[in-house]
C-alpha positions in Angstrom: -1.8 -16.4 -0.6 1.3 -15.4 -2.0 4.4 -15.0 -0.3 5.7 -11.8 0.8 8.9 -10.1 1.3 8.5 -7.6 3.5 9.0 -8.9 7.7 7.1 -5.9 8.7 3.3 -5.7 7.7 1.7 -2.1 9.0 -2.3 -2.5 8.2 -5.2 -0.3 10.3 -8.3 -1.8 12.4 -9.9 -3.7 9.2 -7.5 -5.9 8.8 -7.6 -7.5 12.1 -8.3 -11.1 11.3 -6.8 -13.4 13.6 -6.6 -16.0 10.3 -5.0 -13.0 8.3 -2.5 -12.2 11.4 -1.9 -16.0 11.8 -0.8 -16.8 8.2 1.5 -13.0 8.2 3.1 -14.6 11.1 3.7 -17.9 9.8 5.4 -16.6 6.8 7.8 -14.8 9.2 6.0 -11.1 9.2 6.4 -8.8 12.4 1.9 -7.8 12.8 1.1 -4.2 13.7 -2.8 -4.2 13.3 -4.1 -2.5 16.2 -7.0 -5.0 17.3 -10.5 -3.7 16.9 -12.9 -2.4 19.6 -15.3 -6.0 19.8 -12.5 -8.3 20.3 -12.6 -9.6 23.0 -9.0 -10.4 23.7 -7.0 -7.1 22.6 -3.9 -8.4 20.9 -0.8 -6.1 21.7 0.7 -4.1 18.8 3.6 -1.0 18.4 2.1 1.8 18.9 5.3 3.9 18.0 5.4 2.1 14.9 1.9 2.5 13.8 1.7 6.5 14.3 4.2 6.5 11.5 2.1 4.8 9.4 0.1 8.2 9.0 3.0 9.5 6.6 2.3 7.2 4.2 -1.3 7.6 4.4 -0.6 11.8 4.1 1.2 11.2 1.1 -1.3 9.1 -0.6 -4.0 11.9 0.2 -1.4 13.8 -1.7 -0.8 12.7 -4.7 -4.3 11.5 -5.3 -5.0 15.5 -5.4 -3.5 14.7 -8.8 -7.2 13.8 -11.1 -4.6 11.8 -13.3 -3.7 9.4 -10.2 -7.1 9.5 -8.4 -9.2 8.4 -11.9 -6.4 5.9 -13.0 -6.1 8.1 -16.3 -3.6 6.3 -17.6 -4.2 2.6 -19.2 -0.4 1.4 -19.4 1.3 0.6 -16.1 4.1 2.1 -17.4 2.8 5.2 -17.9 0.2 5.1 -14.9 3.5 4.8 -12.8 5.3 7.7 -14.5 2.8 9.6 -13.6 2.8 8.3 -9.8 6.3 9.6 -10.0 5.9 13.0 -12.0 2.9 13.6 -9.0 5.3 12.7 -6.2 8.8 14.8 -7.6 5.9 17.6 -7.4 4.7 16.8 -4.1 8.4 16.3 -2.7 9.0 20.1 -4.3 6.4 21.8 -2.6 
């Protein structure tokens, strides 16, 4: 697994893995999975945190409105992330 920079890691019900969550937290990461319904010791988790998460989530519904983004159109990462920007300056406008 590669190392990651972030100290925060935000992920919904699916990624509840206790050897996921173990090797986020060795590598220094602050968890906020909320724990799924079968397990059968409910880890604890920021709520507050996680109902923010919901803005990102919004914004991805978004721009994927764009058939460009949501059919990966593009070939070139370059231009595939142009675009990605182009669809979120027109998102921000609206």
């Amino acid at each position: 697994m590669q190392q990651l920079s972030s100290t925060t890691v935000i992920a919904d019900k699916g990624y509840d893995s206790t050897r996921f969550i173990e090797q986020l937290e060795m590598q220094g990461c602050a968890v906020i999975i909320p724990a799924r319904a079968n397990r059968k010791q409910p880890r604890e988790y920021d709520r507050h945190t996680y109902k923010d998460r919901r803005y990102v989530e919004i914004f991805f519904q978004k721009i994927k409105r764009f058939r460009r983004i949501a059919t990966r159109y593009e070939k070139l990462a370059a231009t595939y992330e142009a675009m990605v920007v182009l669809a979120s300056v027109l998102v921000w406008l609206r």
